[in-house]
Each structure stands twice: as C-alpha cells, then as structure tokens.
PDB file of N, CA, C and O in Angstrom:
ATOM      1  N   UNK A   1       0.815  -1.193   0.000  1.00  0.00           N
ATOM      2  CA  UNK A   1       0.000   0.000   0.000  1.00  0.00           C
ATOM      3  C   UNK A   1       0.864   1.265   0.000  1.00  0.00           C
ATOM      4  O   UNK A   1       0.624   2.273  -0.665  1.00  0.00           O
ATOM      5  N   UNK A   2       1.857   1.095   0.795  1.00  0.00           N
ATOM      6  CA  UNK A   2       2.659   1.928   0.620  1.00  0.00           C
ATOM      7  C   UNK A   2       3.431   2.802  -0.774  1.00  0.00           C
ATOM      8  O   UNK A   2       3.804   3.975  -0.753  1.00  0.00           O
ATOM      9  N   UNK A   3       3.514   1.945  -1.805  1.00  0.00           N
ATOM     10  CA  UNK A   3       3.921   2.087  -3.047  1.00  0.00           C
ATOM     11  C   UNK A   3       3.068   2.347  -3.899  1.00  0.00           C
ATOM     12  O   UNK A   3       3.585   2.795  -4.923  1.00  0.00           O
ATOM     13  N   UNK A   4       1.456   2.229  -3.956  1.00  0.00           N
ATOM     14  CA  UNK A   4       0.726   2.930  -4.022  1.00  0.00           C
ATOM     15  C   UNK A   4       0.952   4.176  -4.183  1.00  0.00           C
ATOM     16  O   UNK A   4       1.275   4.849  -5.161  1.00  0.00           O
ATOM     17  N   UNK A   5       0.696   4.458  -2.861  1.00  0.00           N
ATOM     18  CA  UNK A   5       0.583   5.855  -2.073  1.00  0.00           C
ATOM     19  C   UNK A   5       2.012   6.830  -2.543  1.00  0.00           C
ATOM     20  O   UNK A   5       2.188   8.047  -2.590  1.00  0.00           O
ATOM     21  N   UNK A   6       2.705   5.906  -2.785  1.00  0.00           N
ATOM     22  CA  UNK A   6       4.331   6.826  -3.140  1.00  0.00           C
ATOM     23  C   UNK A   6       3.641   6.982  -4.721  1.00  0.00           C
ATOM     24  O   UNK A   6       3.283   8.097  -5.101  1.00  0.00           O
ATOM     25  N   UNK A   7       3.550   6.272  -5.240  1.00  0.00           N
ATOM     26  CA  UNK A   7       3.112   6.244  -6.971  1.00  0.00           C
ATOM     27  C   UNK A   7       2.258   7.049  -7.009  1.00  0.00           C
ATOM     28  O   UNK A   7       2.388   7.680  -8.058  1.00  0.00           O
ATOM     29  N   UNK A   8       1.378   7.418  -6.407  1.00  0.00           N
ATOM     30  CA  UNK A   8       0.070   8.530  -6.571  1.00  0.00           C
ATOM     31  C   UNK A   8       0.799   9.907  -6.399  1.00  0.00           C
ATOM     32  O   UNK A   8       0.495  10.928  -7.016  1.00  0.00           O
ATOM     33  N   UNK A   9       1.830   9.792  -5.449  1.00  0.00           N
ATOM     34  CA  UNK A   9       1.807  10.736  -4.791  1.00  0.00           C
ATOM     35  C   UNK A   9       2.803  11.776  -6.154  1.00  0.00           C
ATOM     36  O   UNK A   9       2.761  12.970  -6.450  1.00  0.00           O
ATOM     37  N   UNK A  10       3.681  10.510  -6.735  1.00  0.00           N
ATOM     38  CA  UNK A  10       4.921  11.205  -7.716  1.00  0.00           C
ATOM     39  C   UNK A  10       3.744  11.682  -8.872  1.00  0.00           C
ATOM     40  O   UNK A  10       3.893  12.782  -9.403  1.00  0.00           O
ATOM     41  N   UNK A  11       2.272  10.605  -9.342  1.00  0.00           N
ATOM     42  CA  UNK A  11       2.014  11.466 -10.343  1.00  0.00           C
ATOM     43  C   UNK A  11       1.197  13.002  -9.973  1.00  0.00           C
ATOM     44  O   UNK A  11       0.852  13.829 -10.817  1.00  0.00           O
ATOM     45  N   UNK A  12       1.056  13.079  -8.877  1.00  0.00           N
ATOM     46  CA  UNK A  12       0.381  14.494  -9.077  1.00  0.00           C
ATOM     47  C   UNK A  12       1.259  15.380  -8.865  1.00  0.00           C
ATOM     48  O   UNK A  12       0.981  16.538  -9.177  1.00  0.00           O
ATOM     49  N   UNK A  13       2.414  15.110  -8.341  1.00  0.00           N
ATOM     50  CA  UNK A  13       3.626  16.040  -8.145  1.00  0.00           C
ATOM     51  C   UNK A  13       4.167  16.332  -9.991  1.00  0.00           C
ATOM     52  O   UNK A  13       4.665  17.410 -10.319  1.00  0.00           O
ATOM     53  N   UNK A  14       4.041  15.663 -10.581  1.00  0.00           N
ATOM     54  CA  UNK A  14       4.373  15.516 -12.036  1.00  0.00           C
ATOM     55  C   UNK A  14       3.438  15.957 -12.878  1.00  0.00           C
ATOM     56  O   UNK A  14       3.707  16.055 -14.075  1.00  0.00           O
ATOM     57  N   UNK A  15       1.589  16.455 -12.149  1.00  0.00           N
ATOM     58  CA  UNK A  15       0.509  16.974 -12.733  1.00  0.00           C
ATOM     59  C   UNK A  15       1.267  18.670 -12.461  1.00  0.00           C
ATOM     60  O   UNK A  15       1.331  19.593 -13.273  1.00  0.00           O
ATOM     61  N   UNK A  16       1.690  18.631 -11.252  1.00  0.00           N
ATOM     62  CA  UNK A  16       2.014  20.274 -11.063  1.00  0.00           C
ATOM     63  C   UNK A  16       2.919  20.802 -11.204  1.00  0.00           C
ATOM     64  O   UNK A  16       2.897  22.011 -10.972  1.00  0.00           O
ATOM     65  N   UNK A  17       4.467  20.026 -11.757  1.00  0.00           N
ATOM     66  CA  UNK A  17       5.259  20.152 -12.301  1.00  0.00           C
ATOM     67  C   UNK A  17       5.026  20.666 -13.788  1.00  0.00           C
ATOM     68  O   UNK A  17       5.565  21.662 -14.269  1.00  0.00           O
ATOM     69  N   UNK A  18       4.167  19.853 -14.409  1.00  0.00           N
ATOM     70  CA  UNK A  18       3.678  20.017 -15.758  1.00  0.00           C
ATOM     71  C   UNK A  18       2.883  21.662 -15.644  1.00  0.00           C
ATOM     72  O   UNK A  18       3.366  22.608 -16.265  1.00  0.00           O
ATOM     73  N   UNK A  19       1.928  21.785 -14.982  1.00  0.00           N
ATOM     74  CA  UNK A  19       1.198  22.706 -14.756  1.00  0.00           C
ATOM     75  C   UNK A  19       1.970  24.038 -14.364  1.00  0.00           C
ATOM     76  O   UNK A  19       1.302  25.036 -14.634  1.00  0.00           O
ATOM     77  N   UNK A  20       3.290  24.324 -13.758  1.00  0.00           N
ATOM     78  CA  UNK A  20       3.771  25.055 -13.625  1.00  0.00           C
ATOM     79  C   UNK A  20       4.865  25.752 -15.226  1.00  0.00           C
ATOM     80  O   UNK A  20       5.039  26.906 -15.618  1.00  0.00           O
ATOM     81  N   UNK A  21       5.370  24.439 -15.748  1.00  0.00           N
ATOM     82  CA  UNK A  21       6.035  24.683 -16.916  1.00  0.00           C
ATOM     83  C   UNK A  21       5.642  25.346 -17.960  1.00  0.00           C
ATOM     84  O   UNK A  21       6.253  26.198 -18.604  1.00  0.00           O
ATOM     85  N   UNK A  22       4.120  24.728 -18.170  1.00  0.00           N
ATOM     86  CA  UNK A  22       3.202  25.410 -19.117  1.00  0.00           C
ATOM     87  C   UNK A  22       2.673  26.176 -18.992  1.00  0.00           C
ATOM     88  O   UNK A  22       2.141  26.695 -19.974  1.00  0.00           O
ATOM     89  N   UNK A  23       2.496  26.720 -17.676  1.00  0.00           N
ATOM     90  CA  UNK A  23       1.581  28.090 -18.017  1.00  0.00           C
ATOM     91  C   UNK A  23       2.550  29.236 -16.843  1.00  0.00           C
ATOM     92  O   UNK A  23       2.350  29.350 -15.634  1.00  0.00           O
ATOM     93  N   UNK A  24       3.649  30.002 -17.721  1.00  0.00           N
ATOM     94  CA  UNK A  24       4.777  30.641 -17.442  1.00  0.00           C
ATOM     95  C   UNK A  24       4.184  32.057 -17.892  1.00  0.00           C
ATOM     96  O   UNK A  24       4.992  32.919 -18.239  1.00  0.00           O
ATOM     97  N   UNK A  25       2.662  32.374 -17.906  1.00  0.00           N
ATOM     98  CA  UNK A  25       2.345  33.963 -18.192  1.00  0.00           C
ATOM     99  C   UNK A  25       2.645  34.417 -16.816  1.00  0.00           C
ATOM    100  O   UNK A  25       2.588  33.811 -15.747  1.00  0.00           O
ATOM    101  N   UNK A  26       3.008  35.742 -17.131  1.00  0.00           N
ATOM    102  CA  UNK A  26       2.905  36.423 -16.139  1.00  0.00           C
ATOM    103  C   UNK A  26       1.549  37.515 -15.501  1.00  0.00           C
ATOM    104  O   UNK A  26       0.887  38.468 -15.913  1.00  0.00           O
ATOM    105  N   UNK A  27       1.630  36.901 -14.595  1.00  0.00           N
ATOM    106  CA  UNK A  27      -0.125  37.893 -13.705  1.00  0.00           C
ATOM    107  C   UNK A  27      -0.105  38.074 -12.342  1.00  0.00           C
ATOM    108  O   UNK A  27       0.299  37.438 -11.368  1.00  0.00           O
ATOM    109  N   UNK A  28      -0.880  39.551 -12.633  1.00  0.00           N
ATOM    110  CA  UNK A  28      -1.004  39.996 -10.883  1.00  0.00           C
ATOM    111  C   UNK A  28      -2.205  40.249 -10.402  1.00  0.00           C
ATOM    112  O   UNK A  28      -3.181  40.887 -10.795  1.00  0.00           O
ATOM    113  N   UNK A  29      -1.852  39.421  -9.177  1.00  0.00           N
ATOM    114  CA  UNK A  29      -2.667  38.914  -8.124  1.00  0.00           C
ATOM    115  C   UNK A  29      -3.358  40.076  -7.384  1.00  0.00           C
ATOM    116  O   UNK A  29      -2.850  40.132  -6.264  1.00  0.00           O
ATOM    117  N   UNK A  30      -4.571  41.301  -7.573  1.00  0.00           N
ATOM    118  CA  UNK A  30      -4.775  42.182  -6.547  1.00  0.00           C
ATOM    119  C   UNK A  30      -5.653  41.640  -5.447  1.00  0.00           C
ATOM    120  O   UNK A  30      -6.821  41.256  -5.510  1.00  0.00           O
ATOM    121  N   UNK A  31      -5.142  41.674  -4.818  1.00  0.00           N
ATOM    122  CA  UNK A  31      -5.794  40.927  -2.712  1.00  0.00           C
ATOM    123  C   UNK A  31      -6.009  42.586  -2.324  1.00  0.00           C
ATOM    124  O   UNK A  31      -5.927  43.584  -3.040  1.00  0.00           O
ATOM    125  N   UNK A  32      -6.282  42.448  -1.054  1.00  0.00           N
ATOM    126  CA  UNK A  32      -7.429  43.698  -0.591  1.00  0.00           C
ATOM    127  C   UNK A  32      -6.550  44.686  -0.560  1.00  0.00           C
ATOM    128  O   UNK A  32      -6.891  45.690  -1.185  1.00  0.00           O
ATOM    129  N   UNK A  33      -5.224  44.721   0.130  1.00  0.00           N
ATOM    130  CA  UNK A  33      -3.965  45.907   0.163  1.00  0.00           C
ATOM    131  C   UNK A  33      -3.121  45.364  -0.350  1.00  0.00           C
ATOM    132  O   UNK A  33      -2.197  45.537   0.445  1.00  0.00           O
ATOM    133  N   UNK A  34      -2.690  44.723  -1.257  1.00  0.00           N
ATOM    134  CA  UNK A  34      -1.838  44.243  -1.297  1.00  0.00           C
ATOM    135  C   UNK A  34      -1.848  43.850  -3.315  1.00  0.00           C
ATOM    136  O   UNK A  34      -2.875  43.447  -3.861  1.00  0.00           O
ATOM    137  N   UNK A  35      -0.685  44.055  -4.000  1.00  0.00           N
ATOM    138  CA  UNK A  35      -0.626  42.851  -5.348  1.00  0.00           C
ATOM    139  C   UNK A  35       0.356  42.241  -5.292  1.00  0.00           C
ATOM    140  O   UNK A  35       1.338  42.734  -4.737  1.00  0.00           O
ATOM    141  N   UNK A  36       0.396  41.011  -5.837  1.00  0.00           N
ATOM    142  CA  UNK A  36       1.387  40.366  -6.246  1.00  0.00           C
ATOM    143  C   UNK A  36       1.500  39.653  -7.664  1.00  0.00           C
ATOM    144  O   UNK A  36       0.617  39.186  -8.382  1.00  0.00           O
ATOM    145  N   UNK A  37       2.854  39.723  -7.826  1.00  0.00           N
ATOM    146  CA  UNK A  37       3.001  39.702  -9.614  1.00  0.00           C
ATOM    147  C   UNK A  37       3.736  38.144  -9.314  1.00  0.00           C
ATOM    148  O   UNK A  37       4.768  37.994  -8.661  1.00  0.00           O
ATOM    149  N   UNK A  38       3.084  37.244  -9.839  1.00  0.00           N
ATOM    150  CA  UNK A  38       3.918  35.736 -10.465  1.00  0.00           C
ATOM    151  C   UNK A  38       2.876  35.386 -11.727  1.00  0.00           C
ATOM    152  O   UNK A  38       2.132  36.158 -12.333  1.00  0.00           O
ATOM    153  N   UNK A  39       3.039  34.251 -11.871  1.00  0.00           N
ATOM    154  CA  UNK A  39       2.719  33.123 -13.060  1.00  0.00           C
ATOM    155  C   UNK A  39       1.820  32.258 -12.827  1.00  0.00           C
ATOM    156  O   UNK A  39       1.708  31.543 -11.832  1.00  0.00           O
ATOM    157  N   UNK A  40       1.278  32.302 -13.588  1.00  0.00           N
ATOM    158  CA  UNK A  40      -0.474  31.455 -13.695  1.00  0.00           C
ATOM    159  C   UNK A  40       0.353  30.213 -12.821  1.00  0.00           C
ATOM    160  O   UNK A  40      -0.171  29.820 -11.778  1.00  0.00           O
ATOM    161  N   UNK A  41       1.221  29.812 -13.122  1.00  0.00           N
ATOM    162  CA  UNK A  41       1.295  28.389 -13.008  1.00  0.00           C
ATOM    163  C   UNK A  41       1.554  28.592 -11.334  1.00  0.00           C
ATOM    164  O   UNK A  41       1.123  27.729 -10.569  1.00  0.00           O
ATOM    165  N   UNK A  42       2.045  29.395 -10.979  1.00  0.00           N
ATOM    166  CA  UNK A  42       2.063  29.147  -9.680  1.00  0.00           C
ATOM    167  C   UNK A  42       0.849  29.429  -8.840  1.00  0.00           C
ATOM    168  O   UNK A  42       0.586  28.778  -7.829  1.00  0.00           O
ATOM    169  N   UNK A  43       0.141  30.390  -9.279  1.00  0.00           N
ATOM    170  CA  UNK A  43      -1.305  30.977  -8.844  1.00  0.00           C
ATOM    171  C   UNK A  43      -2.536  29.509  -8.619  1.00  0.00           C
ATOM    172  O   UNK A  43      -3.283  29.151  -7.709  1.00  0.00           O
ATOM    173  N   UNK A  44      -2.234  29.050  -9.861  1.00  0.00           N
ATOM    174  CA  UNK A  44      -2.813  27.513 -10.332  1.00  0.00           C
ATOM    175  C   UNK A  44      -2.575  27.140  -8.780  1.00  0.00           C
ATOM    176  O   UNK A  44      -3.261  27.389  -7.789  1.00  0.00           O
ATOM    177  N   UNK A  45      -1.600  26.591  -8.899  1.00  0.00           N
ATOM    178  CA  UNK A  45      -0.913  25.613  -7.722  1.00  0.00           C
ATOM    179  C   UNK A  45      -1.290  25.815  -6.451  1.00  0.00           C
ATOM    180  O   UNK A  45      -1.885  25.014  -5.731  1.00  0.00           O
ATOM    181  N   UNK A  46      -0.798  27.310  -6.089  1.00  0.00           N
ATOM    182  CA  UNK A  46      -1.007  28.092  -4.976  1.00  0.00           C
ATOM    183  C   UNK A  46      -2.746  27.500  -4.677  1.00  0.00           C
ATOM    184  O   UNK A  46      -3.006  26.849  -3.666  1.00  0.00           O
ATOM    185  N   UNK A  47      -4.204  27.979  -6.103  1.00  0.00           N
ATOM    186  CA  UNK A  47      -4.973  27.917  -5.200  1.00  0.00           C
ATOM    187  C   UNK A  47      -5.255  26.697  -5.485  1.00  0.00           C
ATOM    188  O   UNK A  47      -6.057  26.647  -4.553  1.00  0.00           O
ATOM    189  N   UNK A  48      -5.330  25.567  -5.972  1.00  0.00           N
ATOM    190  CA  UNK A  48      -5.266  24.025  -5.726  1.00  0.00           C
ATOM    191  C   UNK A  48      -5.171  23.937  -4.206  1.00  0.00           C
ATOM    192  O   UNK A  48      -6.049  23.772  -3.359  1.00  0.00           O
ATOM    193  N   UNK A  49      -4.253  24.046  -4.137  1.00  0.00           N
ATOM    194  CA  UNK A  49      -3.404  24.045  -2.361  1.00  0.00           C
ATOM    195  C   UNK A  49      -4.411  24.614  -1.141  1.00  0.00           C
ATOM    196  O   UNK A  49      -4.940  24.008  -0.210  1.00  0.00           O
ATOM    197  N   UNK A  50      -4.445  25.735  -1.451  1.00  0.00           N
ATOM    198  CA  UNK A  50      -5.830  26.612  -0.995  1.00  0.00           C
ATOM    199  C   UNK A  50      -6.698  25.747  -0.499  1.00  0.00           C
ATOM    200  O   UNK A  50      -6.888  25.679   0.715  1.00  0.00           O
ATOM    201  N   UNK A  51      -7.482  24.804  -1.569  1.00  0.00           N
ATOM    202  CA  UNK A  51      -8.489  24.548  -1.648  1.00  0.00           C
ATOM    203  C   UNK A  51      -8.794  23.446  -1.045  1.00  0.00           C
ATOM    204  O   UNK A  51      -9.897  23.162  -0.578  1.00  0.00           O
ATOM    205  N   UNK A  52      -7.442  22.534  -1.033  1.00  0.00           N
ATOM    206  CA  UNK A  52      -7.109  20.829  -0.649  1.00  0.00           C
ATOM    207  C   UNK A  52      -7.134  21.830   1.228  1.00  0.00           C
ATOM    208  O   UNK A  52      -8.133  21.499   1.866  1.00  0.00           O
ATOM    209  N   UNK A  53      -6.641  22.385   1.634  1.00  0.00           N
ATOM    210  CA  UNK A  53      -6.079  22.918   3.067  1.00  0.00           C
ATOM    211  C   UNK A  53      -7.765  23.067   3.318  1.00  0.00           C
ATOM    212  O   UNK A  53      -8.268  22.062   3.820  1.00  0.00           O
ATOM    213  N   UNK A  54      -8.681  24.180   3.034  1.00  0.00           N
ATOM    214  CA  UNK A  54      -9.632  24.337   3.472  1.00  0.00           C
ATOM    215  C   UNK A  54     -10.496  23.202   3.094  1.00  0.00           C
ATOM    216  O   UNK A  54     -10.897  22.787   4.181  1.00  0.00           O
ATOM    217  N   UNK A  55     -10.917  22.597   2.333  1.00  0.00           N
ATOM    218  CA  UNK A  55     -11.175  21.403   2.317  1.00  0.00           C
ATOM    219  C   UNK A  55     -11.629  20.512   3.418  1.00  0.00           C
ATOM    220  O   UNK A  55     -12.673  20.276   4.025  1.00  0.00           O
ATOM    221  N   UNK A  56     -10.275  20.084   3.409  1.00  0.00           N
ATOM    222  CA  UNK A  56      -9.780  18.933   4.966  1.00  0.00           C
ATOM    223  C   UNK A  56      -9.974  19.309   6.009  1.00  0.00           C
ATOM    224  O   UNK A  56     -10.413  18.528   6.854  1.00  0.00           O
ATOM    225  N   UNK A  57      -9.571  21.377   6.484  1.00  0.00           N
ATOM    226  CA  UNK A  57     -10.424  21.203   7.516  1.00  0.00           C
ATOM    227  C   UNK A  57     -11.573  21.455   7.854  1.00  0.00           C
ATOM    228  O   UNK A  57     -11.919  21.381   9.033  1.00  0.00           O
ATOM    229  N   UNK A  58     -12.663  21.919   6.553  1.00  0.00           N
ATOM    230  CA  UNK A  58     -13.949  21.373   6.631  1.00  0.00           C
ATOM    231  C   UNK A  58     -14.490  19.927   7.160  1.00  0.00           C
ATOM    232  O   UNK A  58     -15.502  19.676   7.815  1.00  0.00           O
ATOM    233  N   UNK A  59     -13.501  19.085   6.667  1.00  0.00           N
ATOM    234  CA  UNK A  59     -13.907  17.926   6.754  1.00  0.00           C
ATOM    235  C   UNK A  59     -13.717  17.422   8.256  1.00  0.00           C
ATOM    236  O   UNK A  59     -14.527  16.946   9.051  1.00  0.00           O
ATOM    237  N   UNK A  60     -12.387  17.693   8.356  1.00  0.00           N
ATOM    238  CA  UNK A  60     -11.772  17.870  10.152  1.00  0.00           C
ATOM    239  C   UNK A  60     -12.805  18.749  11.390  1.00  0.00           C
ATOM    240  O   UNK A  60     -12.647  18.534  12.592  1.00  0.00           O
ATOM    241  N   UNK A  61     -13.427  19.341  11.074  1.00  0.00           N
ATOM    242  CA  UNK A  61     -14.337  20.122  11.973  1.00  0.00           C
ATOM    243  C   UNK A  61     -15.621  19.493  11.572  1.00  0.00           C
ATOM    244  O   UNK A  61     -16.276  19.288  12.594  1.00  0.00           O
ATOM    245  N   UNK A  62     -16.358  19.034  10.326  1.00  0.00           N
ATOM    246  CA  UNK A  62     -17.248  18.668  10.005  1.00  0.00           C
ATOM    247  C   UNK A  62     -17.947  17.080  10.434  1.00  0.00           C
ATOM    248  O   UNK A  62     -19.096  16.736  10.711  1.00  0.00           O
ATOM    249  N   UNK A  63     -16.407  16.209  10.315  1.00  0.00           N
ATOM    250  CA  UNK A  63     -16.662  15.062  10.616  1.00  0.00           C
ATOM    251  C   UNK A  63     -15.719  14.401  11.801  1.00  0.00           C
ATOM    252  O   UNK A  63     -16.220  13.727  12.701  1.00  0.00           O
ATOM    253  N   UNK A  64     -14.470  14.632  11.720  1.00  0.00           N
ATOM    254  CA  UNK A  64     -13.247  13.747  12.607  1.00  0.00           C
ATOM    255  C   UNK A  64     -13.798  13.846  13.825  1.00  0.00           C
ATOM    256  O   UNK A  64     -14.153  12.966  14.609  1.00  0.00           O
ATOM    257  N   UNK A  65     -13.842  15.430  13.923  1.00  0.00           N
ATOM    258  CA  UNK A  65     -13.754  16.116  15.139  1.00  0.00           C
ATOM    259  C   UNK A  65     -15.076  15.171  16.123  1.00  0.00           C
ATOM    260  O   UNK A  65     -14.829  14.245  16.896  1.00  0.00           O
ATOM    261  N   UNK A  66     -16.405  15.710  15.817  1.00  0.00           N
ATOM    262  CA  UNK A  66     -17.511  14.662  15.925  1.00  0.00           C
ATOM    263  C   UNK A  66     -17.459  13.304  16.199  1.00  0.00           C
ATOM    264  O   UNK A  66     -18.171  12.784  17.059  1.00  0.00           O
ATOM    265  N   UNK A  67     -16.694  12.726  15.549  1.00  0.00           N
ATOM    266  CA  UNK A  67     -16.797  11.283  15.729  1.00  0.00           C
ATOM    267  C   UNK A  67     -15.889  10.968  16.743  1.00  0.00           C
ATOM    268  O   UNK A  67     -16.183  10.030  17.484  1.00  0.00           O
ATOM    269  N   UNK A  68     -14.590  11.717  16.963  1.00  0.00           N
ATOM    270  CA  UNK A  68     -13.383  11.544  18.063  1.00  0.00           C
ATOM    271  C   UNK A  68     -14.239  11.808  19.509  1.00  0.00           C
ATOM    272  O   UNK A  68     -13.837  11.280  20.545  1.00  0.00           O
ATOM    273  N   UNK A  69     -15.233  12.513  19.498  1.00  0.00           N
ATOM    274  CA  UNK A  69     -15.533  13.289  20.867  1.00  0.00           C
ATOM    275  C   UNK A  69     -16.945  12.116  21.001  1.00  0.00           C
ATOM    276  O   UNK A  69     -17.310  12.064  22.175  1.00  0.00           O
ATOM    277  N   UNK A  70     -17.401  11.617  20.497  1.00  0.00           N
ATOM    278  CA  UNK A  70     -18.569  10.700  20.508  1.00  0.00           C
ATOM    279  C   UNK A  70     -17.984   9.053  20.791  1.00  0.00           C
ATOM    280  O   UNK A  70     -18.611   8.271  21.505  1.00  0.00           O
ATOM    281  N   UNK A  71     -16.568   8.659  20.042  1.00  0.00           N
ATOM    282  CA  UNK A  71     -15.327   7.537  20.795  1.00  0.00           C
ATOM    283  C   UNK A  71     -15.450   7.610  21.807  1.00  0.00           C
ATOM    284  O   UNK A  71     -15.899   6.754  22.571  1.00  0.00           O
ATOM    285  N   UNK A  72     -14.911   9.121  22.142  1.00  0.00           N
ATOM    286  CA  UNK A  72     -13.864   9.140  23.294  1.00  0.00           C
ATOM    287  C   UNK A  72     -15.185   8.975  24.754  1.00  0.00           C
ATOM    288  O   UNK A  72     -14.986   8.328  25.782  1.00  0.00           O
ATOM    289  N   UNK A  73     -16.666   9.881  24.369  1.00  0.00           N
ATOM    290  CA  UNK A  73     -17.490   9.718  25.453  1.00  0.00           C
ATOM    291  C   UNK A  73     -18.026   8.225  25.777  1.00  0.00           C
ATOM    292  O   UNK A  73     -18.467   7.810  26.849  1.00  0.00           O
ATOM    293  N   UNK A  74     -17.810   7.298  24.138  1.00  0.00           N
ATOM    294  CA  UNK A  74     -18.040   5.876  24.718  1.00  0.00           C
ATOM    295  C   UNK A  74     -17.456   4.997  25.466  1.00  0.00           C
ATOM    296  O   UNK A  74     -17.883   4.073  26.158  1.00  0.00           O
ATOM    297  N   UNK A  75     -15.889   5.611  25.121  1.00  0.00           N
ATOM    298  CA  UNK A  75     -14.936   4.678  25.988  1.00  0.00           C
ATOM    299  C   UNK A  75     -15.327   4.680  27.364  1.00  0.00           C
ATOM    300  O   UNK A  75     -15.496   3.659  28.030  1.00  0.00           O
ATOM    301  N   UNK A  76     -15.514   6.266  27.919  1.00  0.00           N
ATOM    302  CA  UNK A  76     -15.678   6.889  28.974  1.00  0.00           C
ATOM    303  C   UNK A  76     -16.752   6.405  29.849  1.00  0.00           C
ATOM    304  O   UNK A  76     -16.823   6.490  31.075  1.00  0.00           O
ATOM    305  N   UNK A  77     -17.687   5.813  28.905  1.00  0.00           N
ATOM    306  CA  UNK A  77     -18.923   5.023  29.751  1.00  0.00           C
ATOM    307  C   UNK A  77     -18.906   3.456  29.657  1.00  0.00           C
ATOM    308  O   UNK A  77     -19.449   2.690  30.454  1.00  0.00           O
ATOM    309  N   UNK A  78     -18.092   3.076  28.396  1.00  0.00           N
ATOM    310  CA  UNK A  78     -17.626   1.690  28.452  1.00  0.00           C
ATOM    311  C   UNK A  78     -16.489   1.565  29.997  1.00  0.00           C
ATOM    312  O   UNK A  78     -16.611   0.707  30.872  1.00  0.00           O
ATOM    313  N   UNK A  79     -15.845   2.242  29.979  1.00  0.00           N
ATOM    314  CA  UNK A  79     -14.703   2.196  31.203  1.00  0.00           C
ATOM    315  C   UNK A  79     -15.631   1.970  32.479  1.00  0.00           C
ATOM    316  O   UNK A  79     -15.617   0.898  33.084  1.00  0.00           O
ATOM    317  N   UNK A  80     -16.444   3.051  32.856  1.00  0.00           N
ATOM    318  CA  UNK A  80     -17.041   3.169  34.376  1.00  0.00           C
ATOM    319  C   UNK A  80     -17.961   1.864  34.225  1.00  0.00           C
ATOM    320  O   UNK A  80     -17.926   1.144  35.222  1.00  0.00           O
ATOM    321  N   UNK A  81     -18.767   1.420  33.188  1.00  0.00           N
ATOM    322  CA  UNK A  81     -19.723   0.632  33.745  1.00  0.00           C
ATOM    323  C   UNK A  81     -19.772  -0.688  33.970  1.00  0.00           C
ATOM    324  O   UNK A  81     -20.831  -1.188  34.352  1.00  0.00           O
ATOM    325  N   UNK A  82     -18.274  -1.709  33.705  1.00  0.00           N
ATOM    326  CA  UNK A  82     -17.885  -2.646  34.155  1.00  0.00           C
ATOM    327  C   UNK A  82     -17.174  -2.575  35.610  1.00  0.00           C
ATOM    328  O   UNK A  82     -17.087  -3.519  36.396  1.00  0.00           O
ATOM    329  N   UNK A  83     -16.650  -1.168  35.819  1.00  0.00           N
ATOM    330  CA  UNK A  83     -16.525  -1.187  37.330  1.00  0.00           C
ATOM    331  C   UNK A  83     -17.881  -1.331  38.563  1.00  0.00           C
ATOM    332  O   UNK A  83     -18.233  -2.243  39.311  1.00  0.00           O
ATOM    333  N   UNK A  84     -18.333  -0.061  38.331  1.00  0.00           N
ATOM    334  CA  UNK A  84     -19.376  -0.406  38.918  1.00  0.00           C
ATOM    335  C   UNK A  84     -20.646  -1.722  38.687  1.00  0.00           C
ATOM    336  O   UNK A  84     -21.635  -2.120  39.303  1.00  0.00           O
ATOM    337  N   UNK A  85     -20.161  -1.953  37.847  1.00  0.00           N
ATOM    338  CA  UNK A  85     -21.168  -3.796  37.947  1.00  0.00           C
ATOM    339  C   UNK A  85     -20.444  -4.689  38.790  1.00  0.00           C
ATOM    340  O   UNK A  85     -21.016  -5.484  39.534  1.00  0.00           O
ATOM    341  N   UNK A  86     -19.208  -4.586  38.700  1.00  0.00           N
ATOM    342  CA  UNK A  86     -17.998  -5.530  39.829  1.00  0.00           C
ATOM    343  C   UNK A  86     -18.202  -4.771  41.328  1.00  0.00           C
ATOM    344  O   UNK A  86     -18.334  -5.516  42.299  1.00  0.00           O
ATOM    345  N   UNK A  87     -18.224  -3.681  41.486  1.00  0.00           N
ATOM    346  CA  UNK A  87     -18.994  -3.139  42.794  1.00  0.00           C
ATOM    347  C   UNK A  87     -20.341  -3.584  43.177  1.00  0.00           C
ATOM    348  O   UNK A  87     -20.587  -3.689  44.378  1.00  0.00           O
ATOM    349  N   UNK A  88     -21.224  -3.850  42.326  1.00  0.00           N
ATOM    350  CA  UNK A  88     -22.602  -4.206  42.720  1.00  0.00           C
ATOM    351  C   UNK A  88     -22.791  -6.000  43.094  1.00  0.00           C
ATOM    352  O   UNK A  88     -23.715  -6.648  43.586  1.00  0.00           O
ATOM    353  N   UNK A  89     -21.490  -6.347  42.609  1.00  0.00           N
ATOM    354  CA  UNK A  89     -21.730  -7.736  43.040  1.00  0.00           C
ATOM    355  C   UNK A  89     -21.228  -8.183  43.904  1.00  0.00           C
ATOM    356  O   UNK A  89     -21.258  -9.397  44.108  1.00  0.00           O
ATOM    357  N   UNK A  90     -20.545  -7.241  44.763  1.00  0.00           N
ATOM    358  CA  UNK A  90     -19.700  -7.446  46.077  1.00  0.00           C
ATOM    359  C   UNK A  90     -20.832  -7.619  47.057  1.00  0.00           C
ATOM    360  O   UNK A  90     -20.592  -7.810  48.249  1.00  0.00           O
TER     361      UNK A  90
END
C-alpha cells in the first residue's frame, strides 16, 4: 500500500510540475492591500493548495472532530460501567 501511495503521490507532483512549466504567463494577483506579480502556473498551484487545506479542515471540523468526541465519550462510559457492575456484586 505503501507504493501505491508513493506512486500517486509522484504522479500528481508531475501533474504540477507540468502545470507550472506550461503556463509561465505572467499575472497579478490584486488581494485587498496588497498585489502580487507571479505566473499562472504558480497561482494555479497556490490555489489548488488553498483549496485541498480548506477542504480537509472542513472535513476535520465537520466530521473527525464529531466522531473523536462521541469515541472518546463511549470509551468513557464503556470504562465506568464494568466497574461499577464488579462493585454491585460485592
């Protein structure tokens, strides 16, 4: 699985390699105070990146988060309620 995961990982590094080579225009970026002057290809990239980051932690606040805190309260009642059943049979 591992080699997989390395193989996936080289072709999209090789999607944005490509993606940076080819598109070498130059453009500027105006943000609220601020411009900045690079190349589509990096802008590309840049908001790809953007998008994968906010994304995940949509997904991380949307779902992980939820399900870690709903575990963690089961363990929490799985733990106490074999004690106290071994107390009740004393």
């Amino acid at each position: 699985m591992n080699v997989f995961r390395l193989v996936v990982a080289l072709v999209f590094l090789g999607f944005g390699l490509l993606i940076g080579v080819l598109n070498t225009q130059p453009i500027t970026l105006k943000l609220l105070f601020t411009q900045i002057e690079t190349s589509s290809g990096v802008a590309i990239i840049l908001s790809l990146l953007a998008g994968v980051l906010i994304g995940g932690l949509i997904v991380l606040a949307a779902v992980a988060w939820p399900l870690y805190n709903k575990l963690r309260r089961a363990g929490k009642a799985g733990a106490a309620a074999p004690s106290s059943a071994a107390d009740s049979s004393l």
